[in-house]
C-alpha positions as CSV (number, residue, x, y, z in Angstrom):
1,X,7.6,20.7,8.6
2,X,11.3,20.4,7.7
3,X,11.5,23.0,4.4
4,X,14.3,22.4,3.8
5,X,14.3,18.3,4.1
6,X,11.3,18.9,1.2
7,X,12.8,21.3,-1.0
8,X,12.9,19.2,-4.4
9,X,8.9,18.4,-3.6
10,X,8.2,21.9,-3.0
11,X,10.3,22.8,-6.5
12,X,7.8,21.3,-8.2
13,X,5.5,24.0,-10.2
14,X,2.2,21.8,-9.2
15,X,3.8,21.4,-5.7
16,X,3.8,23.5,-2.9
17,X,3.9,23.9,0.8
18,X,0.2,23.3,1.6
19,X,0.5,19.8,-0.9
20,X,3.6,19.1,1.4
21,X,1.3,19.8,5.1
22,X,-1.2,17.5,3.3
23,X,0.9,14.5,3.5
24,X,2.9,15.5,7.2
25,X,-0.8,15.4,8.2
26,X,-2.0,12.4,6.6
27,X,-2.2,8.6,8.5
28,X,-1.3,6.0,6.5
29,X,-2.5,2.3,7.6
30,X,0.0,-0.1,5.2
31,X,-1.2,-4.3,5.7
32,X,1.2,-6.2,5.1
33,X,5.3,-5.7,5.3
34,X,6.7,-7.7,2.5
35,X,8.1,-7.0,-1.2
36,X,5.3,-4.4,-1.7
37,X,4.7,-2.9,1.7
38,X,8.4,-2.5,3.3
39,X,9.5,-0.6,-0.1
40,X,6.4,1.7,0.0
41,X,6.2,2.1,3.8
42,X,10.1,3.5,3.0
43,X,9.2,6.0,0.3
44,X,5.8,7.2,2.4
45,X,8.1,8.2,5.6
46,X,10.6,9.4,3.5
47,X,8.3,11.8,1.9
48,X,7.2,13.0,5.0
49,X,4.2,11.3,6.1
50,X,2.7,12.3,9.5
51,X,1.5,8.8,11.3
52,X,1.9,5.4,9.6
53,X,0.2,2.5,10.9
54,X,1.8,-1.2,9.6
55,X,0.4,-4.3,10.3
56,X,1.9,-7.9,9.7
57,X,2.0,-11.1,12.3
58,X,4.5,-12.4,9.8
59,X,8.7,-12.5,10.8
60,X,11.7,-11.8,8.3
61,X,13.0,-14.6,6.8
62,X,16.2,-14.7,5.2
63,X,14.4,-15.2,1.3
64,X,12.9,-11.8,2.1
65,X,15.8,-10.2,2.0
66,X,16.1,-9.7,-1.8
67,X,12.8,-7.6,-2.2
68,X,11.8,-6.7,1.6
69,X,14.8,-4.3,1.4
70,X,14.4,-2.2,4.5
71,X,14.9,-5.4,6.7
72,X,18.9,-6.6,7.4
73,X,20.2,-9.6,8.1
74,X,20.5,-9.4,11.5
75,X,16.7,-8.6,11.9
76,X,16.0,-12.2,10.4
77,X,13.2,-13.6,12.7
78,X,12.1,-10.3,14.0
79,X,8.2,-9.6,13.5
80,X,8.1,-7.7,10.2
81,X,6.1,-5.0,11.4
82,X,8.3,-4.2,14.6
83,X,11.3,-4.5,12.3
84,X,10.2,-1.8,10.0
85,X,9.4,0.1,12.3
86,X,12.8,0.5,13.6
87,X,14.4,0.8,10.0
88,X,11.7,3.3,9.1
89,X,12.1,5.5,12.4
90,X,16.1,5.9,11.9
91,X,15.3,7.2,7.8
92,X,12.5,9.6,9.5
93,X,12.0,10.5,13.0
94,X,9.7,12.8,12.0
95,X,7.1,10.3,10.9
96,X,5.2,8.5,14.1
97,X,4.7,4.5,13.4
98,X,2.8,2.1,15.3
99,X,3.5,-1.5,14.6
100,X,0.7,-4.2,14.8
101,X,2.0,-7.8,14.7
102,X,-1.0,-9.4,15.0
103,X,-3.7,-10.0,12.3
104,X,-6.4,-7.5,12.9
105,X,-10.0,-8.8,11.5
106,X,-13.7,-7.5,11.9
107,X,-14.1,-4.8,14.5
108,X,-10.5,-4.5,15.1
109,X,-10.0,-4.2,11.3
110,X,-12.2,-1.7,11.4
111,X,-11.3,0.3,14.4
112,X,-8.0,1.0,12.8
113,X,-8.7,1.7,9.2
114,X,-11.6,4.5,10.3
115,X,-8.7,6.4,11.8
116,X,-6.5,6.6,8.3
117,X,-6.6,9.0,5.7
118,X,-5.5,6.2,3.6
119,X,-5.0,2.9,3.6
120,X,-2.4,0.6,1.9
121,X,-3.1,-2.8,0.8
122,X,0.2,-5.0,0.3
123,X,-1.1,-7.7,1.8
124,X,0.0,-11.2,-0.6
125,X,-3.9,-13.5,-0.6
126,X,-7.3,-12.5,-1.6
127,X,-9.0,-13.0,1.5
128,X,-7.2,-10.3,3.5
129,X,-7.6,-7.8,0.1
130,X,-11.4,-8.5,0.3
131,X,-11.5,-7.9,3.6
132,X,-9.8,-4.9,3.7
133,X,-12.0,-3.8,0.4
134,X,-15.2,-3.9,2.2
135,X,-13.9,-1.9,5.7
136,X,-12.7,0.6,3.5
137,X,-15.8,0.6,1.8
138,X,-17.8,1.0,4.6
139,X,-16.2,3.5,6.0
140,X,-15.6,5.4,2.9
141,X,-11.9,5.4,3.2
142,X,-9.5,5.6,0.2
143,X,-7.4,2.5,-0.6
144,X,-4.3,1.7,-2.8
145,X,-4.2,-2.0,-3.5
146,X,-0.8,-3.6,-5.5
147,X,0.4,-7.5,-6.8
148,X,3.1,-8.7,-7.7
149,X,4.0,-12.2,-9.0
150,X,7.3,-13.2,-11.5
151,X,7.8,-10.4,-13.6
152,X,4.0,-8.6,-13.5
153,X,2.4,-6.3,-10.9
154,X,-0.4,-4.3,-10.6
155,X,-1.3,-0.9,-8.6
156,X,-5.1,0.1,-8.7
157,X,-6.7,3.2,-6.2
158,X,-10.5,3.6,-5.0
159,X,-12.5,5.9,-3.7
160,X,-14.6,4.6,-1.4
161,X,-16.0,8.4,-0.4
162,X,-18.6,7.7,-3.6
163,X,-20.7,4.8,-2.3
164,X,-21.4,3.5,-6.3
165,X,-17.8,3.7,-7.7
166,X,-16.2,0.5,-8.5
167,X,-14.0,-1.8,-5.9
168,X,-12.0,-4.7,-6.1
169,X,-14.5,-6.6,-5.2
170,X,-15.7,-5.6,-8.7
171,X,-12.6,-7.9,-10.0
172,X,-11.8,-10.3,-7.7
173,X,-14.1,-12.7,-5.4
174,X,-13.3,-15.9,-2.8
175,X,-14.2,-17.8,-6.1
176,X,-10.5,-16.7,-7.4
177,X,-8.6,-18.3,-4.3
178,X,-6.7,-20.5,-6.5
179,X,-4.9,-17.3,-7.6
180,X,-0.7,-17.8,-7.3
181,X,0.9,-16.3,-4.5
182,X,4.6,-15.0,-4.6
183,X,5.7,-17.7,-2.5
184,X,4.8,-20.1,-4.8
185,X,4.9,-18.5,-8.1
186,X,7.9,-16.7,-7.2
187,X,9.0,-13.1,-8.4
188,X,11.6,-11.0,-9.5
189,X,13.1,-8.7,-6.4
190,X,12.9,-5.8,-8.9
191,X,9.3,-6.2,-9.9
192,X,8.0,-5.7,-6.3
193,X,10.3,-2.7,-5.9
194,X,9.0,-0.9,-8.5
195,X,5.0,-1.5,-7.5
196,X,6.3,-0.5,-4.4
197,X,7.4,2.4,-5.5
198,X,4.3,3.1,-7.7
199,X,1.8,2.2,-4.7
200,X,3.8,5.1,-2.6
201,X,3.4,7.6,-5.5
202,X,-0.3,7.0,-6.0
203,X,-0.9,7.1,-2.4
204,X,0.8,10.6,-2.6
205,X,-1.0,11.2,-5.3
206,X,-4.5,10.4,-3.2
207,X,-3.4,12.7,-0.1
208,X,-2.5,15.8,-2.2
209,X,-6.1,15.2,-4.6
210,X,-4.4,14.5,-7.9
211,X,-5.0,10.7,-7.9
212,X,-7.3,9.6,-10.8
213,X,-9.4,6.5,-9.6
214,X,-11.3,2.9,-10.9
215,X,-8.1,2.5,-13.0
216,X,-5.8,0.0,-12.9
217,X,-2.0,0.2,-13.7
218,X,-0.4,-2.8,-15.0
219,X,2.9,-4.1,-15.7
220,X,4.9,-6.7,-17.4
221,X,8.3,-5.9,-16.7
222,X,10.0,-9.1,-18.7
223,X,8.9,-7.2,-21.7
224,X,8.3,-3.7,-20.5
225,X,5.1,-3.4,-21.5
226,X,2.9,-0.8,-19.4
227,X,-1.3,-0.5,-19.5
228,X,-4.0,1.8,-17.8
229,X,-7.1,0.0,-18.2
230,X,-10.2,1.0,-16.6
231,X,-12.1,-0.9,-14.1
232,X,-14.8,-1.8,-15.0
233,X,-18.2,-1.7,-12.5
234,X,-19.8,-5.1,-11.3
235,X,-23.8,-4.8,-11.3
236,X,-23.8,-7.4,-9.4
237,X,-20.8,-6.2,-6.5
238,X,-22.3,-7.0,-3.3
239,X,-19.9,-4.4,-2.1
240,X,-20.4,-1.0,-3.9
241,X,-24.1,-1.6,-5.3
């Protein structure tokens, strides 16, 4: 570990060296490379992550450019995930990516998330999150989830290591596949920065043990107005009952 690259972390009077190990050794899976993803893969290597693992069959387009902020111009039809990586390696070289461009489902989905430490859901439709939800689940690995649509976002954790704690399957199921979409709905370049940014400092958070869990963070940044609510347990999850 590079001390001295760490320094401002390891200032920190609840921060030291062994919190700092904790996240050079951690593996980090992030699905999906757009507004959310490419700003928290940025902060996660930054802060010194070990092995990140991203995932996305999508390609830059030049509309992503205003919030997917570690891809350039000239990466425009590049796969997302092979694009970050090279962005990501040049900020750390320290941190060891794998890119996936493929969508990864079922075993394959599976395979990959049981050897994380965490995984990162920035994926943009409900089926993927639910998906993701119930690997996680089953393998009792932690998961950071984040939305973001206009001007509101929303960062919620879970610990799947306790088999009855809540999930987002708690919240959401297929029956809400009518939900908006950025692409659609549209939203603000700065709104996805910031759950970016907020999805990388609860995943921190999670590898160094201070992470607080079954809450969820939300935001309406057009009139800066910030809740914590709890989430609430499902009886009647077929996930976590």
């Amino acid at each position: 570990m590079n001390e001295m690259r760490y320094q401002n972390h390891m200032s920190l009077h609840d921060f030291d060296a062994e919190a700092q190990n904790k996240i050079s050794e951690s593996s980090i899976t992030i699905f999906g490379l757009g507004g959310l993803g490419s700003v928290c893969s940025l902060y996660l290597s930054n802060a010194g992550v070990g092995k990140m693992n991203l995932v996305d069959y999508d390609t830059v387009d030049e509309t992503n450019l205003p919030r997917q902020i570690i891809y350039k111009p000239n990466q425009i039809g590049e796969n997302k995930a092979m694009a970050a990586k090279q962005t990501l390696t040049e900020f750390n070289p320290d941190t060891r990516i794998t890119a996936f461009n493929k969508k990864l489902m079922g075993k394959d989905l599976k395979e990959l998330i049981k050897k994380s430490s965490l995984v990162i859901d920035a994926t943009d439709n409900l089926p993927s999150r639910l998906q993701i939800n119930e690997a996680c689940h089953s393998l009792n690995i932690r998961h950071v989830v984040g939305t973001a649509i206009r001007f509101e976002g929303q960062v919620m954790a879970f610990d799947h290591s306790n088999q009855k704690a809540r999930c987002l399957n708690c919240l959401y199921s297929l029956m809400d596949e009518n939900l908006e979409d950025c692409d659609g709905a549209g939203v603000l370049s700065t709104v996805a920065g910031t759950i970016g940014v907020l999805m990388a400092n609860t995943a921190i958070k999670a590898i160094i043990g201070t992470e607080t869990y079954e809450s969820m963070l939300v935001l309406d940044l057009k009139h800066n107005i910030i809740q914590n609510l709890t989430i609430k347990k499902d009886d009647n999850c077929s996930i976590c009952i």
